[in-house]
PyMOL Python script that loads the backbone (N, CA, C, O; Angstrom):
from pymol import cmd

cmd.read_pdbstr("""\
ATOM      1  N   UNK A   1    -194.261  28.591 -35.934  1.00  0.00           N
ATOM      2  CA  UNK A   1    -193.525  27.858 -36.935  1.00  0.00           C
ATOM      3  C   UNK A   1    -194.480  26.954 -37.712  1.00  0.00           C
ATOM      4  O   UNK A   1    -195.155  26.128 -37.096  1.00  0.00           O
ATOM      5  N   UNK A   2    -194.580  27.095 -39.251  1.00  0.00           N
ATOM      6  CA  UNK A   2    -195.432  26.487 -39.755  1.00  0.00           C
ATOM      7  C   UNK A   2    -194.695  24.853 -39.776  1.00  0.00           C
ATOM      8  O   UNK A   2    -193.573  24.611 -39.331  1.00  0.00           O
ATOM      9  N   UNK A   3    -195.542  23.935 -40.346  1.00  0.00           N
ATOM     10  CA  UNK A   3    -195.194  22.618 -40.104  1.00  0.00           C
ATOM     11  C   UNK A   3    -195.293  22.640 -41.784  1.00  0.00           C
ATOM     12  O   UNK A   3    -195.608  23.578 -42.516  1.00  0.00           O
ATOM     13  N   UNK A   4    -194.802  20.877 -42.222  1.00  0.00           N
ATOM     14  CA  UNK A   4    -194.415  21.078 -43.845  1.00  0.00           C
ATOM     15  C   UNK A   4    -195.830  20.454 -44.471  1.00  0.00           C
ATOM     16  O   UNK A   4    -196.303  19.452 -43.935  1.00  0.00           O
ATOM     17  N   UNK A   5    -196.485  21.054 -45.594  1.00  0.00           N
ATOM     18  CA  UNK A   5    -197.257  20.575 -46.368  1.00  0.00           C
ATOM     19  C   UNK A   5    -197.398  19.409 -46.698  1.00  0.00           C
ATOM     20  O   UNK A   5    -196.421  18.738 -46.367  1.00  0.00           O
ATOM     21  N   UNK A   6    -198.165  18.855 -47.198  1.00  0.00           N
ATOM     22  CA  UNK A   6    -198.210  17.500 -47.531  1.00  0.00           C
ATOM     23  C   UNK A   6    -199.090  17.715 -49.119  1.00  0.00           C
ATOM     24  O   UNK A   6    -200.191  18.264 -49.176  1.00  0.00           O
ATOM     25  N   UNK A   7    -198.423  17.220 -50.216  1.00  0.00           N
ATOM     26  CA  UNK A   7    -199.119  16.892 -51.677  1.00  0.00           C
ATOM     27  C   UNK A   7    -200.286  16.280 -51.743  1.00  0.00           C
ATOM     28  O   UNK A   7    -200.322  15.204 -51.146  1.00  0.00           O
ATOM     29  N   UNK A   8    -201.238  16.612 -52.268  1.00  0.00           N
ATOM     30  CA  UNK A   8    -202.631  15.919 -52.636  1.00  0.00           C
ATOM     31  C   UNK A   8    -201.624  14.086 -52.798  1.00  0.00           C
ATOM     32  O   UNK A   8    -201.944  13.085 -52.156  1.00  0.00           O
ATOM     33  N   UNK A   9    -200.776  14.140 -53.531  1.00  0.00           N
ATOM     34  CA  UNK A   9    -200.303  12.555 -53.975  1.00  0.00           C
ATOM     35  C   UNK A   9    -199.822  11.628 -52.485  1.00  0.00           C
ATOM     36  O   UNK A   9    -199.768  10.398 -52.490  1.00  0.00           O
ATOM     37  N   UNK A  10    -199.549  12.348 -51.447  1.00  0.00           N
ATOM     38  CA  UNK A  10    -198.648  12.255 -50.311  1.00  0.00           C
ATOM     39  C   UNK A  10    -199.508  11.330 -49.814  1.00  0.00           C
ATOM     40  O   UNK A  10    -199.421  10.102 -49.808  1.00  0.00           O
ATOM     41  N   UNK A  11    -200.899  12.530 -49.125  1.00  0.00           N
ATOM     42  CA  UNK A  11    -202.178  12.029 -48.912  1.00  0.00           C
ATOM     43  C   UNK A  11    -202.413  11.161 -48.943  1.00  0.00           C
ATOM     44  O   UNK A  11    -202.460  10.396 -47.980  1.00  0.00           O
ATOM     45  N   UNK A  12    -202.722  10.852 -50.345  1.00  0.00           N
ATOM     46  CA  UNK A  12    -203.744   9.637 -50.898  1.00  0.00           C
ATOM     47  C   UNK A  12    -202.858   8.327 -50.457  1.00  0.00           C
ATOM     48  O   UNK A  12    -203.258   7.275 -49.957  1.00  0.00           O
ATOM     49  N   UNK A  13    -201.634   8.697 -50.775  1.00  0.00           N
ATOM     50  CA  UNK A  13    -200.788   7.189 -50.202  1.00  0.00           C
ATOM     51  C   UNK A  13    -200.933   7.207 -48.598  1.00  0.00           C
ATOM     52  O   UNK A  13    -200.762   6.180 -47.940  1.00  0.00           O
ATOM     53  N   UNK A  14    -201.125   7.932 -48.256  1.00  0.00           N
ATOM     54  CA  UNK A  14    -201.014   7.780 -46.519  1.00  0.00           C
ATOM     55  C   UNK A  14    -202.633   7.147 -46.308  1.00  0.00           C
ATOM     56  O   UNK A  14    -202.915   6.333 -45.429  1.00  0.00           O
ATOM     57  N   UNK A  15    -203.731   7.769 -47.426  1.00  0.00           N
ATOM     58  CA  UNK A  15    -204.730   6.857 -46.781  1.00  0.00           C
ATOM     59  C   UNK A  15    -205.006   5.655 -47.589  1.00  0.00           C
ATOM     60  O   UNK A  15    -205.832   4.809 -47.245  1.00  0.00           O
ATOM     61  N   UNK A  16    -204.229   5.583 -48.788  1.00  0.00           N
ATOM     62  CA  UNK A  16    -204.252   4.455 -49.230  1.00  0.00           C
ATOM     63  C   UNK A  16    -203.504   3.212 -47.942  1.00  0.00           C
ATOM     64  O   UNK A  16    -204.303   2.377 -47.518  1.00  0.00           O
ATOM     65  N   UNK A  17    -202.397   3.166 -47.527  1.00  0.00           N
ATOM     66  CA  UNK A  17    -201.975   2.398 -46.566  1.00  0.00           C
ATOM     67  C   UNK A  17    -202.518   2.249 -45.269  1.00  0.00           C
ATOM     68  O   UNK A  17    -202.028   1.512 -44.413  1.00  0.00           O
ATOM     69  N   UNK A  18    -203.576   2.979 -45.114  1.00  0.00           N
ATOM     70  CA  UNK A  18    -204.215   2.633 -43.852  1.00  0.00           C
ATOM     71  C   UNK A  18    -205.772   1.959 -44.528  1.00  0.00           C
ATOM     72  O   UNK A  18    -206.081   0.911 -43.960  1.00  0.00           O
ATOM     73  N   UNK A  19    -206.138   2.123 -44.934  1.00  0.00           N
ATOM     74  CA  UNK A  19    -207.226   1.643 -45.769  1.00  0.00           C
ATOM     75  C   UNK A  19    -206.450  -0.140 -46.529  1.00  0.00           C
ATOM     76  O   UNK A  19    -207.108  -1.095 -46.942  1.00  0.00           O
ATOM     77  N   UNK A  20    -205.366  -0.047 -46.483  1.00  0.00           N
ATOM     78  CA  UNK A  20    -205.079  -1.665 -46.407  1.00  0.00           C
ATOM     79  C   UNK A  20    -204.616  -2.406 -45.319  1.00  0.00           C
ATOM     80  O   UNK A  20    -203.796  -3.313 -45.178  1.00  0.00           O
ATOM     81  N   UNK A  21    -205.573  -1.595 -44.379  1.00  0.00           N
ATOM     82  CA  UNK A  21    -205.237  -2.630 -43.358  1.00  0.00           C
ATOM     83  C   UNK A  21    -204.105  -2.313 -42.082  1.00  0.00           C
ATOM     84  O   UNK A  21    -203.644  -2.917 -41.113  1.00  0.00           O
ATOM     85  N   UNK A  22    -204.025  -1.491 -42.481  1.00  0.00           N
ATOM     86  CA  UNK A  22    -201.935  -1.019 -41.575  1.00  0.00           C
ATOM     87  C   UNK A  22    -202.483  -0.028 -40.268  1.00  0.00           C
ATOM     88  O   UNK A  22    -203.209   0.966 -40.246  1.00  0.00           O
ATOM     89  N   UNK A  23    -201.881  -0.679 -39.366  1.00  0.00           N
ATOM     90  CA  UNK A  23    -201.900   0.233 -37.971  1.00  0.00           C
ATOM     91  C   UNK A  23    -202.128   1.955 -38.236  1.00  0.00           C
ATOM     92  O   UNK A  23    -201.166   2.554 -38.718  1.00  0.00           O
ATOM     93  N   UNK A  24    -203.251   2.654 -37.956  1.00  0.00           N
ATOM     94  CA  UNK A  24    -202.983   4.073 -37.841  1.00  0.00           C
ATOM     95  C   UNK A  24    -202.057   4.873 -37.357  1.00  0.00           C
ATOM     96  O   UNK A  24    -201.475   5.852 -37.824  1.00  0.00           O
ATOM     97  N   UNK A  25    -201.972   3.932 -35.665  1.00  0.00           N
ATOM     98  CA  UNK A  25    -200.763   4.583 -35.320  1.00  0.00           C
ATOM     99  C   UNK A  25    -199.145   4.076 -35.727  1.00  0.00           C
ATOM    100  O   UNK A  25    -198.303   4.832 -35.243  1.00  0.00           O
ATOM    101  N   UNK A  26    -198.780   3.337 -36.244  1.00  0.00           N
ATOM    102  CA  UNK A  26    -197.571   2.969 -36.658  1.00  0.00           C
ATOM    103  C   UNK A  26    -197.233   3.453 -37.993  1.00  0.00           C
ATOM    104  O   UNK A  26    -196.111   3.833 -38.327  1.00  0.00           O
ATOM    105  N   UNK A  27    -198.276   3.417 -38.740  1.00  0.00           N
ATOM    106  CA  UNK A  27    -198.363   4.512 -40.219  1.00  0.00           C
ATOM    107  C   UNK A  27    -197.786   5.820 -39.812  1.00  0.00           C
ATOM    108  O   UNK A  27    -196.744   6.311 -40.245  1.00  0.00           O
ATOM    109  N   UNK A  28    -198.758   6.425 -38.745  1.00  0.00           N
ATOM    110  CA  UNK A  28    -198.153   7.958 -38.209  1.00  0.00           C
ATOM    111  C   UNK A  28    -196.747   8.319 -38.162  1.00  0.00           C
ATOM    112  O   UNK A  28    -196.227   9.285 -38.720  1.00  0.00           O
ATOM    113  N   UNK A  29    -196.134   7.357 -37.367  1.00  0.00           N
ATOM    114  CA  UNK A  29    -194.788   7.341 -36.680  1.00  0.00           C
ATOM    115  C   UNK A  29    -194.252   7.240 -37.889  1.00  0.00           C
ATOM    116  O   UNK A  29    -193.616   8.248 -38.197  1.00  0.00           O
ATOM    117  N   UNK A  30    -194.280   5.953 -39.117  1.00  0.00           N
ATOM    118  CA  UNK A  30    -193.353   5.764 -40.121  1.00  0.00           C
ATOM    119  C   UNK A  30    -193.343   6.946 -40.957  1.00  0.00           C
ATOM    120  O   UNK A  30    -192.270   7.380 -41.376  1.00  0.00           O
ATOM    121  N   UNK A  31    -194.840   7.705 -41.338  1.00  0.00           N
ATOM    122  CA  UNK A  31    -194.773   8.915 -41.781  1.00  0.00           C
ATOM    123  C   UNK A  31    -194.319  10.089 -41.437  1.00  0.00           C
ATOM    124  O   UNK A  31    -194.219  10.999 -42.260  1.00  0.00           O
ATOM    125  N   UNK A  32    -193.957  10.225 -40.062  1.00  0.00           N
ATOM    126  CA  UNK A  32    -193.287  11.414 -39.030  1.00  0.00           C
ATOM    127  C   UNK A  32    -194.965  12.361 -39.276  1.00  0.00           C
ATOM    128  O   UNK A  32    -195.135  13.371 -39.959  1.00  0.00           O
ATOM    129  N   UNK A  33    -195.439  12.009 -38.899  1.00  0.00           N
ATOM    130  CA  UNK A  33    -197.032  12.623 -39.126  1.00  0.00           C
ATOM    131  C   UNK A  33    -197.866  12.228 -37.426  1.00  0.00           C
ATOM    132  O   UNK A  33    -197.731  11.161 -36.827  1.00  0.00           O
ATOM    133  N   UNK A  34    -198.637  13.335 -36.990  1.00  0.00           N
ATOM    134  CA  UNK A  34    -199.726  13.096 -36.045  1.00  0.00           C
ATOM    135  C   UNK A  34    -200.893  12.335 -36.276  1.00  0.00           C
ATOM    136  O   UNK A  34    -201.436  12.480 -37.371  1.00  0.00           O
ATOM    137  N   UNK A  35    -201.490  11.381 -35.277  1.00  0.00           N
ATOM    138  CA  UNK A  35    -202.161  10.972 -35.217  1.00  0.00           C
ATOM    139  C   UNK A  35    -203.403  12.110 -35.770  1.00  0.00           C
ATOM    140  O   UNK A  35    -204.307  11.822 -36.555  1.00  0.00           O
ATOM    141  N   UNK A  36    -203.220  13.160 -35.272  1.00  0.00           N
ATOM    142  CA  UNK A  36    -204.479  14.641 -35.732  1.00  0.00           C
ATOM    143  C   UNK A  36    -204.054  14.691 -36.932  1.00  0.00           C
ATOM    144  O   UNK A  36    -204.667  13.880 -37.626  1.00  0.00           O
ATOM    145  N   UNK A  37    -202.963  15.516 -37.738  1.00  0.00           N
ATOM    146  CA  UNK A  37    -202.996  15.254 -38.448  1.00  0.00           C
ATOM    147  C   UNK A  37    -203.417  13.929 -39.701  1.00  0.00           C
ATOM    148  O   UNK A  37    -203.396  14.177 -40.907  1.00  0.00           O
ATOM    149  N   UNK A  38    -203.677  12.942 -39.298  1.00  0.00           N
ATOM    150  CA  UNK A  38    -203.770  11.872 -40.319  1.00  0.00           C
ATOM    151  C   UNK A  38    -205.735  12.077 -40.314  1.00  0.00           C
ATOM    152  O   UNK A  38    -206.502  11.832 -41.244  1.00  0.00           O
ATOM    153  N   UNK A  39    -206.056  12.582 -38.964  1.00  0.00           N
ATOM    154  CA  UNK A  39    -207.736  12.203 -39.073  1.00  0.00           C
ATOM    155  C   UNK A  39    -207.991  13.261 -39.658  1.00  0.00           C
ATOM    156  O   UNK A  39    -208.989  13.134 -40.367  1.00  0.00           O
ATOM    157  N   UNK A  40    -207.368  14.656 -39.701  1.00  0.00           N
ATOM    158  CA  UNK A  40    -208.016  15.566 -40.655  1.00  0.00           C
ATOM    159  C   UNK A  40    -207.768  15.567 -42.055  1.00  0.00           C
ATOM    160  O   UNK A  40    -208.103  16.616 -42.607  1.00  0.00           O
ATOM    161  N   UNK A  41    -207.242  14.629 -42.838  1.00  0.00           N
ATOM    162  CA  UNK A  41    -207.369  14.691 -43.865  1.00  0.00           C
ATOM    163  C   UNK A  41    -208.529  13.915 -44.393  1.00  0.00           C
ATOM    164  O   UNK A  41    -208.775  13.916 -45.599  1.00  0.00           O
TER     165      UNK A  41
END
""", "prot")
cmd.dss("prot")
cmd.show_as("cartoon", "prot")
cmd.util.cbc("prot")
cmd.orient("prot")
């Protein structure tokens, strides 16, 4: 079962909000996103 894509725009906000400062792992959870997933982008 594939899992859902994420937009080049999606991205950038997900590392824009960790790059200000915001928990990695609590970002994850609010995003419904893996911790793996977030380091391979």
């Amino acid at each position: 079962m594939k899992g859902k894509r994420h937009t080049t725009e999606e991205k950038i906000r997900i590392l824009r909000d960790a790059g200000g400062g915001k928990n990695i792992v609590e970002l994850c959870r609010e995003k419904n996103i893996s911790e793996q997933t977030f380091h391979r982008t």
